[in-house]
Biotite code that builds the C-alpha atoms (Angstrom):
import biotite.structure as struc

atoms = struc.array([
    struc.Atom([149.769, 235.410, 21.941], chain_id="A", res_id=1, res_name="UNK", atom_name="CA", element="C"),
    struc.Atom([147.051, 236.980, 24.030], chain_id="A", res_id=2, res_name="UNK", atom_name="CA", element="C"),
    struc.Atom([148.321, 240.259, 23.654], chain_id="A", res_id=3, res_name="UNK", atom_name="CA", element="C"),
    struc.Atom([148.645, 240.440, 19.899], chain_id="A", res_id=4, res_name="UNK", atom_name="CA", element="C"),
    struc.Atom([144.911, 238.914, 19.766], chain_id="A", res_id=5, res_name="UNK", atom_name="CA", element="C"),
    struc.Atom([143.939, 241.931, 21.928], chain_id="A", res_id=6, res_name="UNK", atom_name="CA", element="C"),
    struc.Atom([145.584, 243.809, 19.716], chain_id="A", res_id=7, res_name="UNK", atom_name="CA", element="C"),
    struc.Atom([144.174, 242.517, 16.648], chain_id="A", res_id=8, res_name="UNK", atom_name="CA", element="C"),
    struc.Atom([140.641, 242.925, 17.989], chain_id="A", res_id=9, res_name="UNK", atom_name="CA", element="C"),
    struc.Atom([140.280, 246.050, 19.240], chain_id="A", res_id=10, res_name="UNK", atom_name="CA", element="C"),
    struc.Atom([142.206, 247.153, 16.152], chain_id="A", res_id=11, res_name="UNK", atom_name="CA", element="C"),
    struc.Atom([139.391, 245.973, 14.033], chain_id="A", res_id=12, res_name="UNK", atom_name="CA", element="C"),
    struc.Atom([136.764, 246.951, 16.554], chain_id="A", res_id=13, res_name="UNK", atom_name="CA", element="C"),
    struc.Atom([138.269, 250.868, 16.207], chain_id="A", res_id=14, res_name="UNK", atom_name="CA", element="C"),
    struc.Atom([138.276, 250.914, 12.252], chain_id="A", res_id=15, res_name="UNK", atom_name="CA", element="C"),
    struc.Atom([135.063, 249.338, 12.129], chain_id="A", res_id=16, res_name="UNK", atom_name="CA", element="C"),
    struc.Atom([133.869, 252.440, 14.599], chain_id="A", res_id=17, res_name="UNK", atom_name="CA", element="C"),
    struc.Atom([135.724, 254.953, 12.359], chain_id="A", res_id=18, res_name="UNK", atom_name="CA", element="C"),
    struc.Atom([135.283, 253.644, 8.842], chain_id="A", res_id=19, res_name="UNK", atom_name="CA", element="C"),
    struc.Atom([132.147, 255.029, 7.543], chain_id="A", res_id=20, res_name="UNK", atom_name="CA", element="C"),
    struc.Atom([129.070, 253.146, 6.736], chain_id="A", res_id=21, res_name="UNK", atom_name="CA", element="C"),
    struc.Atom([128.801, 252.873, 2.921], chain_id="A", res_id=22, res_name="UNK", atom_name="CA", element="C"),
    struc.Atom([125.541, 251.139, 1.458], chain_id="A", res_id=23, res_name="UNK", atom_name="CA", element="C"),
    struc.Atom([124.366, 250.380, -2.042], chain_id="A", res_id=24, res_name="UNK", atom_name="CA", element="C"),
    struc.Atom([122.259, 253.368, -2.053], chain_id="A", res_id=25, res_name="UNK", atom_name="CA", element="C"),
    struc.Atom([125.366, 255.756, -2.263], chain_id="A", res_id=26, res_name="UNK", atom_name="CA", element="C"),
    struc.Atom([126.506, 254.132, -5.447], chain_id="A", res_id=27, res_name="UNK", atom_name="CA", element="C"),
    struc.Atom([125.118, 254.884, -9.357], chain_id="A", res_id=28, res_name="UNK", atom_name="CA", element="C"),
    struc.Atom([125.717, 251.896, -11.117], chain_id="A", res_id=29, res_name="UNK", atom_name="CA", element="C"),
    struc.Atom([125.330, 251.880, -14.618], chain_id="A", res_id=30, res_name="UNK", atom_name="CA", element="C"),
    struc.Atom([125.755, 248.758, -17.457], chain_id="A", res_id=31, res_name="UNK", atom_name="CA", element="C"),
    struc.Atom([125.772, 248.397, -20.849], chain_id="A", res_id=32, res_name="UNK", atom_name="CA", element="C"),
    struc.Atom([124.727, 245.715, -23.241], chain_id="A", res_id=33, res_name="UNK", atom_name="CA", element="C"),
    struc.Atom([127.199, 245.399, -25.374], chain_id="A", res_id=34, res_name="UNK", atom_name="CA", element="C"),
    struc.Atom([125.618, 242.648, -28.170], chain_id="A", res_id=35, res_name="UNK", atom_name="CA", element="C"),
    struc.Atom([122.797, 245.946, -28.383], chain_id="A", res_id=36, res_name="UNK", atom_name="CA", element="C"),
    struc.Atom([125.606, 248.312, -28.946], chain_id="A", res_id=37, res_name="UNK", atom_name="CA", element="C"),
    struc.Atom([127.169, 246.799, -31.333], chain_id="A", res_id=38, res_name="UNK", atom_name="CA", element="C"),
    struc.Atom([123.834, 245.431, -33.066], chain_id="A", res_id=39, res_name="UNK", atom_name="CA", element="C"),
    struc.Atom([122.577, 249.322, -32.758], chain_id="A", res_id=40, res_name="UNK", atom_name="CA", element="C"),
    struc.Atom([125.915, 251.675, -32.944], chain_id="A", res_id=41, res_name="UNK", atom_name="CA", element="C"),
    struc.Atom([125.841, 253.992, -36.138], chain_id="A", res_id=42, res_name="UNK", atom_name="CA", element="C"),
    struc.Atom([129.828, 253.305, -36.167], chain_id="A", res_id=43, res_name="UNK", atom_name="CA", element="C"),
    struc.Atom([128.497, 249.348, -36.603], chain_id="A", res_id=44, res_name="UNK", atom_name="CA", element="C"),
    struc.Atom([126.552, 249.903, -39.758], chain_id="A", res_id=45, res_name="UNK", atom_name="CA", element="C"),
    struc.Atom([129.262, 252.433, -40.854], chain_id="A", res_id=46, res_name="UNK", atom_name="CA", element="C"),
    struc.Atom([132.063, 249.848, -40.979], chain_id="A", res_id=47, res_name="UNK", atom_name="CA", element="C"),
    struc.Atom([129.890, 247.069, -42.487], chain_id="A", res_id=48, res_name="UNK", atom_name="CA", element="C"),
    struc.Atom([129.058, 248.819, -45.534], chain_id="A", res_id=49, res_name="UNK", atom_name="CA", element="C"),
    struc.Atom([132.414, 250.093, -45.558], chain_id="A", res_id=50, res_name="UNK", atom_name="CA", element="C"),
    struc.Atom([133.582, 246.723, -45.553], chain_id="A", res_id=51, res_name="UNK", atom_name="CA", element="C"),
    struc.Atom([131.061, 245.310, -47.997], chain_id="A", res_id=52, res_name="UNK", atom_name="CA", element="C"),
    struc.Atom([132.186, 247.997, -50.584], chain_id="A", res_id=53, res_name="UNK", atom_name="CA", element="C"),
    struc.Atom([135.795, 247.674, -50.042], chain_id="A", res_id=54, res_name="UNK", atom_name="CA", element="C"),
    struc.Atom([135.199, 243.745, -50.646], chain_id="A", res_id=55, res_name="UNK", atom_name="CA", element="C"),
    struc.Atom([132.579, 243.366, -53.235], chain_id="A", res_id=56, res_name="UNK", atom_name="CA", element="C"),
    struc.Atom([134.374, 243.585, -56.289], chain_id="A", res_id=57, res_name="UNK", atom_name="CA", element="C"),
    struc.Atom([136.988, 240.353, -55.036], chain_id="A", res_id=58, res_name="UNK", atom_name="CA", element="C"),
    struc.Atom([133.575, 238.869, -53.670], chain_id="A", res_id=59, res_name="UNK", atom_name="CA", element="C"),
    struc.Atom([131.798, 239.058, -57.527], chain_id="A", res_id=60, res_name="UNK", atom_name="CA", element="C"),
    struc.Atom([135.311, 237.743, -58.666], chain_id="A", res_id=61, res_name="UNK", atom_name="CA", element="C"),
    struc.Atom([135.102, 234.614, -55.921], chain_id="A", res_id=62, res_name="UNK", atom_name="CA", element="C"),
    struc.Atom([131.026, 234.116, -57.315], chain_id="A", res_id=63, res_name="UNK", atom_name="CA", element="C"),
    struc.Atom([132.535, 233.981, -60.648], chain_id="A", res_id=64, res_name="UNK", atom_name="CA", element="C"),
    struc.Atom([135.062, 231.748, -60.568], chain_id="A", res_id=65, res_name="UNK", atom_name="CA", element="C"),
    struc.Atom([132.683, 229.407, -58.717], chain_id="A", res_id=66, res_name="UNK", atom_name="CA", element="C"),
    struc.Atom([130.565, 229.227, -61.551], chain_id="A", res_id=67, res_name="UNK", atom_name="CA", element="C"),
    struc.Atom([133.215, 228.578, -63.739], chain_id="A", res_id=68, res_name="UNK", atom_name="CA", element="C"),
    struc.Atom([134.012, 225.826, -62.064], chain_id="A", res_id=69, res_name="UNK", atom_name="CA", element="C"),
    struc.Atom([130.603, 224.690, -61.648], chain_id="A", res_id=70, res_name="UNK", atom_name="CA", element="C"),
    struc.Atom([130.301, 224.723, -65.368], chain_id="A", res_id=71, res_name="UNK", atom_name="CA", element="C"),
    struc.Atom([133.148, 223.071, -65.826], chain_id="A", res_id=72, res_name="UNK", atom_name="CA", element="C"),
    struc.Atom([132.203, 219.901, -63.541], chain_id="A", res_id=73, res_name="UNK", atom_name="CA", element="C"),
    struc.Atom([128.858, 219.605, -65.345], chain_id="A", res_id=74, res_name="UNK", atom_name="CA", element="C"),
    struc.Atom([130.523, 219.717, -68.641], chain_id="A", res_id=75, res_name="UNK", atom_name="CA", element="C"),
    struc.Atom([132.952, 216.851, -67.185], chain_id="A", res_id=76, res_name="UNK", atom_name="CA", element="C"),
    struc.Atom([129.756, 214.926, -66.109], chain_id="A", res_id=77, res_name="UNK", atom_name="CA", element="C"),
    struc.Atom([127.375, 215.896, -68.950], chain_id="A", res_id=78, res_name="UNK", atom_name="CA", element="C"),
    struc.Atom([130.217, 215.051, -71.676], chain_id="A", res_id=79, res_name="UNK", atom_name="CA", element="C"),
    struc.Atom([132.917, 212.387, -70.146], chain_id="A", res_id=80, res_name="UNK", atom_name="CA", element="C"),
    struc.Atom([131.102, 209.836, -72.071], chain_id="A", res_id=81, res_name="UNK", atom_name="CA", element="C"),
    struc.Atom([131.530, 211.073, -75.212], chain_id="A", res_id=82, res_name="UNK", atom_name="CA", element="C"),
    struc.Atom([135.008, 212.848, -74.687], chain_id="A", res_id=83, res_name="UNK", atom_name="CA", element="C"),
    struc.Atom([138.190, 211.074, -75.547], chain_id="A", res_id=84, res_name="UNK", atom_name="CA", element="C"),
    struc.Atom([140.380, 210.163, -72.839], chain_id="A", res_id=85, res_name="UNK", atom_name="CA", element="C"),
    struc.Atom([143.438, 212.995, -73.164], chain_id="A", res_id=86, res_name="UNK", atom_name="CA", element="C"),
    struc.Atom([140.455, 215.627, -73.191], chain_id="A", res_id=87, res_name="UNK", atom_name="CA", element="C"),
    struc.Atom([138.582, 214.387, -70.192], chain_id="A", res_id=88, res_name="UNK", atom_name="CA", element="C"),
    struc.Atom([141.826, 213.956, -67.866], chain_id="A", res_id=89, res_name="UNK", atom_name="CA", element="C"),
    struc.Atom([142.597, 217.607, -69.403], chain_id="A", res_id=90, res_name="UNK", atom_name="CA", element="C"),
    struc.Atom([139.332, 218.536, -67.719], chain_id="A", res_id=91, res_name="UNK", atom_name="CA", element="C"),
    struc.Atom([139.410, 216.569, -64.759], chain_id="A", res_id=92, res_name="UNK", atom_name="CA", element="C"),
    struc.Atom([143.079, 218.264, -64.290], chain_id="A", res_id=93, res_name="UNK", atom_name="CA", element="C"),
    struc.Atom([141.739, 221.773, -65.232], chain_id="A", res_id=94, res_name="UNK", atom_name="CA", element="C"),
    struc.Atom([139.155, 221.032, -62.235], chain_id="A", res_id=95, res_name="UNK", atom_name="CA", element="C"),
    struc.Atom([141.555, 220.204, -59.619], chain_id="A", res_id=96, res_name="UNK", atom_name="CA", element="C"),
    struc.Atom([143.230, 223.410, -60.440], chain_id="A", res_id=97, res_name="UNK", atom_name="CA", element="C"),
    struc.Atom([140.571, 225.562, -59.917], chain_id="A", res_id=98, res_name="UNK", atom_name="CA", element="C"),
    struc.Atom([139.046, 224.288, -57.092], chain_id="A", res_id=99, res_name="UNK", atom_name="CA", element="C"),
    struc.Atom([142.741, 224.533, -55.326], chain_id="A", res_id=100, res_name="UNK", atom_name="CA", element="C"),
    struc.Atom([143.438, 228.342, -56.526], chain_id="A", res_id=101, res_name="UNK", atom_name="CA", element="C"),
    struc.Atom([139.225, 229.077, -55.679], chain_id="A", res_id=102, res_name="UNK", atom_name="CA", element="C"),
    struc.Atom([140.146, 227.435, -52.105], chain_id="A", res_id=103, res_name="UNK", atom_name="CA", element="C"),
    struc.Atom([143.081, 229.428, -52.149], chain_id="A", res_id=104, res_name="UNK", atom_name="CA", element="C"),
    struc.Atom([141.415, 232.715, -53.101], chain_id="A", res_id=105, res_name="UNK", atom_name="CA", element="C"),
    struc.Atom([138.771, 232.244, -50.749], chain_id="A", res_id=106, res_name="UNK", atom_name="CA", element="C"),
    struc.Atom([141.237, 231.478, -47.840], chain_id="A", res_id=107, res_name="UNK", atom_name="CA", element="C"),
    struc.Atom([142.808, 234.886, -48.746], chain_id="A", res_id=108, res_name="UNK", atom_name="CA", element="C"),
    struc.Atom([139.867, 236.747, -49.188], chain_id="A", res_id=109, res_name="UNK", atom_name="CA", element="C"),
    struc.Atom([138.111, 235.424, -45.888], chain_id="A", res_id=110, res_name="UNK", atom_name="CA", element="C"),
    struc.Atom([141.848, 236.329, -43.869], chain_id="A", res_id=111, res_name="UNK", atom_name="CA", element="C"),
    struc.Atom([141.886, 239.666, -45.410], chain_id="A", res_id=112, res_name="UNK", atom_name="CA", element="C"),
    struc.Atom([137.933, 240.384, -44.531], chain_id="A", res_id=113, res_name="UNK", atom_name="CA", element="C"),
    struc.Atom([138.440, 239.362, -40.813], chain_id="A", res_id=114, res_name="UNK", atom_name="CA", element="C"),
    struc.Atom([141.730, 241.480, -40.529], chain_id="A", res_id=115, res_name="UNK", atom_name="CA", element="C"),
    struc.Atom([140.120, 244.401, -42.023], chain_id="A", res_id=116, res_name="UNK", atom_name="CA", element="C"),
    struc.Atom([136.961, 243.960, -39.828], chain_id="A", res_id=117, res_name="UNK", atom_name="CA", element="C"),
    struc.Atom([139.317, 243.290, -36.639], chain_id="A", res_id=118, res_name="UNK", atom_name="CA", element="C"),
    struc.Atom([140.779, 246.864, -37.458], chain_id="A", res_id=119, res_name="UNK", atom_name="CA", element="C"),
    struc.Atom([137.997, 248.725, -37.547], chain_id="A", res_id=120, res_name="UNK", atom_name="CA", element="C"),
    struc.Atom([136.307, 247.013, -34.797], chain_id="A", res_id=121, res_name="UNK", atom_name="CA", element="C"),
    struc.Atom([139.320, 247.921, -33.074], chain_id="A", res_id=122, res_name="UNK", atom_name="CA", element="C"),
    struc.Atom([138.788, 251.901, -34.014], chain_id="A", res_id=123, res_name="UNK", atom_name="CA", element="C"),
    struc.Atom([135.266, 251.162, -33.260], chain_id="A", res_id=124, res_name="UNK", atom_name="CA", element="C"),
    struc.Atom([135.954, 250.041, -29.705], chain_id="A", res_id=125, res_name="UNK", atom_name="CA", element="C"),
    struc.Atom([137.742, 252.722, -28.561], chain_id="A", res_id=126, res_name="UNK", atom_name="CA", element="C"),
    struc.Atom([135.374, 254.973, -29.734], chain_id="A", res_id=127, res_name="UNK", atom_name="CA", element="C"),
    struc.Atom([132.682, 253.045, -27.605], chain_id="A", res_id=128, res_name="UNK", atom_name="CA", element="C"),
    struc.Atom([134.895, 253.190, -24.515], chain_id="A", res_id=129, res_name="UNK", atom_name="CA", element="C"),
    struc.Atom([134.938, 257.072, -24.965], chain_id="A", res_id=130, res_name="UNK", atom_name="CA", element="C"),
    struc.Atom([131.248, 257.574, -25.147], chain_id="A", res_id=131, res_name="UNK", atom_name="CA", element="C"),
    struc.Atom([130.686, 255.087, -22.209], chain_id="A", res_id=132, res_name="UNK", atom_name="CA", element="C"),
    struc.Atom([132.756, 256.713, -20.021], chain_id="A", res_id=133, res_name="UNK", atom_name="CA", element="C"),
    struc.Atom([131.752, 260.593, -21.734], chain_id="A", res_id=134, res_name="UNK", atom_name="CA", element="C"),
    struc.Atom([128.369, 259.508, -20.708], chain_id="A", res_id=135, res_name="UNK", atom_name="CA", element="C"),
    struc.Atom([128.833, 258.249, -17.434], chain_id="A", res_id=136, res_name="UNK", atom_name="CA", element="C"),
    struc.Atom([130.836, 261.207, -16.356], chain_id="A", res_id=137, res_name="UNK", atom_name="CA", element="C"),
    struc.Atom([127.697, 263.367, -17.389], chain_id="A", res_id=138, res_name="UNK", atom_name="CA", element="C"),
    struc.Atom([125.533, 261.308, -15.374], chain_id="A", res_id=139, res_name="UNK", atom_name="CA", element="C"),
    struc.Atom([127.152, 260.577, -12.469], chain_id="A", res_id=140, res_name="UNK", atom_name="CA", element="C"),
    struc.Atom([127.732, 257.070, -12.683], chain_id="A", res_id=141, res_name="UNK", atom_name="CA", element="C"),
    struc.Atom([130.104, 255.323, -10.154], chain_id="A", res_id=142, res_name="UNK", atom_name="CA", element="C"),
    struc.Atom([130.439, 252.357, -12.096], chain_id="A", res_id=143, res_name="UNK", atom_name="CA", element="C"),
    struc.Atom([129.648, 251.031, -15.417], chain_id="A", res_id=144, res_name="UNK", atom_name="CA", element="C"),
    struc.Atom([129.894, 247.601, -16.369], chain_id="A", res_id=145, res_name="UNK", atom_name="CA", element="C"),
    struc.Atom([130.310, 246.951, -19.904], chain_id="A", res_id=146, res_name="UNK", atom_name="CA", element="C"),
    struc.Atom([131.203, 242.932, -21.570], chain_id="A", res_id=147, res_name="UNK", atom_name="CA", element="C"),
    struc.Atom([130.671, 240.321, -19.040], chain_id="A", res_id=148, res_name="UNK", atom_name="CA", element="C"),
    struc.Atom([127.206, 241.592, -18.022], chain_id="A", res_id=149, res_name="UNK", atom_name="CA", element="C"),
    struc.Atom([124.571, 238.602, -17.703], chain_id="A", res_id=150, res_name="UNK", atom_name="CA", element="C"),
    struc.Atom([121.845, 240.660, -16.244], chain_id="A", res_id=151, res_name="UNK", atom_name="CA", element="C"),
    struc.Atom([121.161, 244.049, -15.624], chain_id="A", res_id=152, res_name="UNK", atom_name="CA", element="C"),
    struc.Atom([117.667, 245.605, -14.747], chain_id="A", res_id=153, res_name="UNK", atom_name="CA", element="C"),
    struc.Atom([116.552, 248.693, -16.971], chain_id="A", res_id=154, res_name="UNK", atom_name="CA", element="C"),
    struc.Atom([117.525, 250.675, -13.471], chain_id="A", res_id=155, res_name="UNK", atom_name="CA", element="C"),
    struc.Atom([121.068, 250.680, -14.588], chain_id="A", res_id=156, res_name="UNK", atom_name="CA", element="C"),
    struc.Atom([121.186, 249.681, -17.827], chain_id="A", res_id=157, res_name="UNK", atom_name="CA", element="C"),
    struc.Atom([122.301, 252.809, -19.970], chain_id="A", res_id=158, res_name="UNK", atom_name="CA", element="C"),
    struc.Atom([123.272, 251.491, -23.138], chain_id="A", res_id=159, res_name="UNK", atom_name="CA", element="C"),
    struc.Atom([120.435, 253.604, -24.712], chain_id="A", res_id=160, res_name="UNK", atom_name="CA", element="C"),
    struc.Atom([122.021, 256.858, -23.364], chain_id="A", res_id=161, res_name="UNK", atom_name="CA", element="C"),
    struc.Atom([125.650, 255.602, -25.072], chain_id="A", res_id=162, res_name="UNK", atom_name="CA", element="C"),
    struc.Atom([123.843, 254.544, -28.237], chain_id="A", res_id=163, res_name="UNK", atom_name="CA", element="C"),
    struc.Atom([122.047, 258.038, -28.751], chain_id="A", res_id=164, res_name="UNK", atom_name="CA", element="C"),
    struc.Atom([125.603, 260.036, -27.527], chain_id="A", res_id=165, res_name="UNK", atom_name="CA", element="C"),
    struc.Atom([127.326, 257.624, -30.530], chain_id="A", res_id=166, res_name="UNK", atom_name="CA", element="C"),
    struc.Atom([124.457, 258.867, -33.174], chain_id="A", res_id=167, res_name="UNK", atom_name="CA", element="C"),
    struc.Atom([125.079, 262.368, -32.091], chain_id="A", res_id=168, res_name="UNK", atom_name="CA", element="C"),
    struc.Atom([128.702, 262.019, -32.361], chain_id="A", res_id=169, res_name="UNK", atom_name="CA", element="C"),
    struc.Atom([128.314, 261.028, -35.930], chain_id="A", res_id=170, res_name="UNK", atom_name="CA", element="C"),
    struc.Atom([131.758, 258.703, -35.425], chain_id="A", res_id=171, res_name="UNK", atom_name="CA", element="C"),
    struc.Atom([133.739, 261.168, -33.170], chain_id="A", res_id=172, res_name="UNK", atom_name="CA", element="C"),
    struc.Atom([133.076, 260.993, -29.816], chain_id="A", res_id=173, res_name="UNK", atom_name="CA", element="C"),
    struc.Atom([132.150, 264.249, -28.407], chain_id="A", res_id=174, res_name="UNK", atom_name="CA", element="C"),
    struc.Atom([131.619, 266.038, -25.682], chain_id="A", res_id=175, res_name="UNK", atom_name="CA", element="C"),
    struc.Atom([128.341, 267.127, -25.728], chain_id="A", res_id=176, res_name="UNK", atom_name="CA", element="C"),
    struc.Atom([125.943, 265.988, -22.868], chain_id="A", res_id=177, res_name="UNK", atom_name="CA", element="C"),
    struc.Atom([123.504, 263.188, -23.099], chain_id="A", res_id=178, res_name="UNK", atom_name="CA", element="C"),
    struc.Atom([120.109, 263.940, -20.803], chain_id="A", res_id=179, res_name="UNK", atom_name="CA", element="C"),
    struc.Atom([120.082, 261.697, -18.125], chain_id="A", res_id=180, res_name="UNK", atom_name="CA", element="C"),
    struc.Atom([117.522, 258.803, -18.290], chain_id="A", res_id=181, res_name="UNK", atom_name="CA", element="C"),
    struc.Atom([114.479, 257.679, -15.873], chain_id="A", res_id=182, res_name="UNK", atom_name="CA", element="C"),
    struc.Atom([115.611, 254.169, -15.976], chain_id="A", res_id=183, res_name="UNK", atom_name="CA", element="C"),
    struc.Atom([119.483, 255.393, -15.083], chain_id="A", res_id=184, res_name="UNK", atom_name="CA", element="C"),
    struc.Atom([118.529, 255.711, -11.529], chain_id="A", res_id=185, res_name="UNK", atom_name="CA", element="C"),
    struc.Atom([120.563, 254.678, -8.008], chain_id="A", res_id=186, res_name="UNK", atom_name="CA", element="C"),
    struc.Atom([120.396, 251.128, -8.000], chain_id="A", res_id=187, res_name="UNK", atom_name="CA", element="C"),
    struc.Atom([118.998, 251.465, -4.259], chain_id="A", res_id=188, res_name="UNK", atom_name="CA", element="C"),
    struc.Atom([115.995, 253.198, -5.629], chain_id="A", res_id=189, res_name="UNK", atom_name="CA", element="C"),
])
């Protein structure tokens, strides 16, 4: 048991004398905000007004048939006095009917929206990934942190240097090198 303890320690003693010293200092470390990326990402503004053209015309249908139905239930409570009985549980039935198929339609069209938006964020997102890791090749970064971040100083943040290399990639991520920023320095310095 002595022996192996021996061992042990003057194993550790030898790789800690051989291993070189590595500080902070030697490291770039970069991170990105990704809420401000996504709030300020050309790509992000592209895909919502993509998305709001693809969906308007079943949106102005939805708005319709919502006031239809509004009308309706005012008629129902404007004229159920004076209506005979057979025409106001007509009404009332006419009501139930087209709140279920609006409920319906608006179940549909909200499903359809966030599958469509989940798709493109999708496309989106790799896109992002590119660029991050585009730009932190061209500036030397060791590591980049990107979702999870809960602080980062303005030394490392770079999501400025990915949001201008998305703009100039006008939704293709290219190649072409982003200048390095003074607030992307060494975290040591």
């Amino acid at each position: 048991m002595k022996i192996s303890t021996a061992l042990v320690s003057a194993c550790l003693l030898s790789a800690a004398i051989v291993a070189p010293t590595v500080s902070a200092e030697d490291y770039k470390i970069g991170a990105v905000n990704s809420v401000r990326l996504w709030d300020q990402a050309p790509q992000s503004e592209n895909m919502k007004t993509q998305l709001e053209k693809e969906f308007a015309p079943r949106d102005r249908e939805l708005v319709g048939e919502q006031k239809k139905l509004k009308e309706m239930e005012d008629r129902l409570a404007k004229d159920a006095a004076i209506m005979s009985e057979n025409e106001r549980r007509n009404l009332e039935r006419e009501i139930i009917e087209s709140r279920r198929d609006l409920k319906r339609a608006q179940d549909e069209f909200r499903e359809d929206l966030t599958f469509r938006r989940n798709e493109e964020m999708a496309k989106i997102q790799k896109e992002v990934i590119e660029a991050i890791q585009i730009v932190a090749k061209q500036n030397n970064f060791d590591v980049v942190l990107f979702e999870g971040v809960i602080y980062a100083s303005s030394k490392v943040d770079m999501t400025q240097l990915v949001i201008d290399h998305l703009k100039k990639s006008g939704g293709a991520a290219a190649a072409a090198p982003a200048p390095a920023p003074a607030a992307a320095q060494k975290s040591g310095q």
